[in-house]
VOBA-819426 format. One record per residue (C-alpha): residue in one letter; x, y, z; residue number from 1. Coordinates in steps of 0.25 Angstrom, whole numbers, always signed. Layout:
residues N
a/X/Y/Z/NUM
...
***
This chain:
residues 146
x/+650/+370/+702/1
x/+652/+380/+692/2
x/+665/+389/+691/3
x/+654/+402/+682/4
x/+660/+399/+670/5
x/+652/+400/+658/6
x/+651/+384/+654/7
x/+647/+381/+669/8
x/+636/+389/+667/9
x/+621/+383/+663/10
x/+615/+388/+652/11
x/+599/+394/+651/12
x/+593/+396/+638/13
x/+583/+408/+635/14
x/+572/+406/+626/15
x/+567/+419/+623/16
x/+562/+426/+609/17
x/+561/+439/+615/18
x/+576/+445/+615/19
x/+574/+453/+628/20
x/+570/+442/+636/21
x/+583/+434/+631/22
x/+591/+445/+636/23
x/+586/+449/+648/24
x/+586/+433/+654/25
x/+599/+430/+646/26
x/+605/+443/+655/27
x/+598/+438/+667/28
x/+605/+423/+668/29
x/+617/+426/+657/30
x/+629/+429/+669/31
x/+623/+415/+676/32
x/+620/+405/+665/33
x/+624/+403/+651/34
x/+613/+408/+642/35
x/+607/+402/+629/36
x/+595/+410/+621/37
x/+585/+406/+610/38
x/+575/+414/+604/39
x/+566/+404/+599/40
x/+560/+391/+604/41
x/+567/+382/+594/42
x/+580/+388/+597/43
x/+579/+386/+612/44
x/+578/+371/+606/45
x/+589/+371/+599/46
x/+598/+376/+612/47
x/+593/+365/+621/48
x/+595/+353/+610/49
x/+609/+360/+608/50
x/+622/+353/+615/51
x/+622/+364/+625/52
x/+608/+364/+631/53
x/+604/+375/+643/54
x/+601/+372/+657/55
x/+590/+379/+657/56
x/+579/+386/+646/57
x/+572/+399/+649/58
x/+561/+397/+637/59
x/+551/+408/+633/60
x/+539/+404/+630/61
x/+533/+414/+621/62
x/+540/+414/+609/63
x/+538/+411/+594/64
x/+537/+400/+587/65
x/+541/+389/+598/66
x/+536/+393/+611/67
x/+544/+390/+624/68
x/+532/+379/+628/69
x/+537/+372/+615/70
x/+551/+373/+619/71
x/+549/+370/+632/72
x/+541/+356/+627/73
x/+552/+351/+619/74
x/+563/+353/+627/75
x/+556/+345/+638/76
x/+551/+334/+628/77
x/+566/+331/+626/78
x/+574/+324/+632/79
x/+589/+332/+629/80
x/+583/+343/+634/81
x/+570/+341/+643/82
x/+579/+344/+657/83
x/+583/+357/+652/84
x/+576/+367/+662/85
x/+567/+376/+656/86
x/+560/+390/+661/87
x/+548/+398/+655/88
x/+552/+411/+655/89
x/+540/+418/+649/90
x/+530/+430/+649/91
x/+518/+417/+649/92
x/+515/+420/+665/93
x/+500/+411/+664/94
x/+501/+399/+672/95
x/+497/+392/+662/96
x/+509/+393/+652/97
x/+519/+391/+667/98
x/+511/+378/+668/99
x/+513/+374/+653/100
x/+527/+379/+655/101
x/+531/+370/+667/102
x/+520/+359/+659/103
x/+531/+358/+648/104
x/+543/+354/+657/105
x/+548/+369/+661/106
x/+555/+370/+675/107
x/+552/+385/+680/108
x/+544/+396/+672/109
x/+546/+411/+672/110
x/+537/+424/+668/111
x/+542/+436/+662/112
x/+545/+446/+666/113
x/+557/+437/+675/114
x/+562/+440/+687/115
x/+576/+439/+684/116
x/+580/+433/+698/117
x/+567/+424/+696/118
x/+575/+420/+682/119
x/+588/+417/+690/120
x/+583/+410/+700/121
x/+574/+399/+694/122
x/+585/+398/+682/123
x/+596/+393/+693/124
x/+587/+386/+700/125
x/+582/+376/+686/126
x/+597/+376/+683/127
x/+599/+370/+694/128
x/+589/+360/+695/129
x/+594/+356/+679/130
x/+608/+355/+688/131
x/+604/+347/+697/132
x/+595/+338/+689/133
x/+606/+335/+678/134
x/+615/+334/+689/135
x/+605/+321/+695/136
x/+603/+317/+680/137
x/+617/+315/+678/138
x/+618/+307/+690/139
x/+608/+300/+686/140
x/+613/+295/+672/141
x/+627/+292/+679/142
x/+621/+283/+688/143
x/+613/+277/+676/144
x/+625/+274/+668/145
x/+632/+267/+682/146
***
C-alpha cells in the first residue's frame, strides 16, 4: 500500500495553544504521520480550507479567542471539509462537554493527561475508517458518473 515514504504518509493536524502539548503529541505521532500544527482556532481553519487538507484533526478545546467546539462546528457545517475526522484532545473530562463534543460531529474524544498508546491507537483506527470511507465514496462517484 504504502512504500513509508514521506508523501504516502497521512497527515494529522494538532490544534493546541499551549506549546508543550504541541510538542509532546507532535513527538508522539511524527515518525508515523506527517504533522501539521496550528496554534489558534482560526488558523486550524485556514489549514483545512488549504489545497493540502489533513486526514485527521486532533482539536483542543480550551483555547483563546475561537474554541475547539467553534472549530469543530464549522468544519462540519462545510461540505469541503465536514469528512475530515476530528478528535477532542482535551483536559475538559465532564461528560457533558464529551457529549457536546460528539453533538457537534466529532468521531472519538480524548482527556488529558493521554495515554500515548491510547493516542496511537484511536488515531490509526479514524485513519482508517477516513481510508476506507473515501475509498467507498470514490467508488461511489465513479459509479455515478457511468
Amino acid at each position: 500500500m504504502t512504500d513509508g515514504s514521506d508523501q504516502d504518509k497521512q497527515t494529522i493536524l494538532i490544534v493546541d495553544d499551549t506549546p508543550e502539548n504541541l510538542a509532546l503529541i507532535s513527538s508522539l505521532l511524527s515518525d508515523l504521520y506527517k504533522i501539521k500544527i496550528a496554534t489558534s482556532g482560526k488558523k486550524a481553519l485556514q489549514i483545512s480550507y488549504s489545497q493540502d487538507p489533513p486526514d485527521l484533526i486532533l482539536l483542543d478545546i480550551m483555547m483563546p479567542e475561537m474554541d475547539g467546539y467553534e472549530v469543530c462546528r464549522q468544519l462540519k457545517n462545510d461540505s469541503q471539509t465536514a469528512d475530515i475526522p476530528v478528535i477532542f484532545l482535551t483536559a475538559k473530562s465532564d461528560i457533558d462537554d464529551e457529549m457536546k463534543g460528539f453533538e457537534l460531529g466529532a468521531v472519538d474524544y480524548i482527556t488529558k493527561p493521554v495515554s500515548p498508546p491510547i493516542v496511537l491507537a484511536r488515531v490509526r483506527t479514524h485513519l482508517r475508517l477516513k481510508r476506507v470511507n473515501d475509498y467507498l465514496k470514490n467508488k461511489l462517484d465513479q459509479n455515478d458518473l457511468r
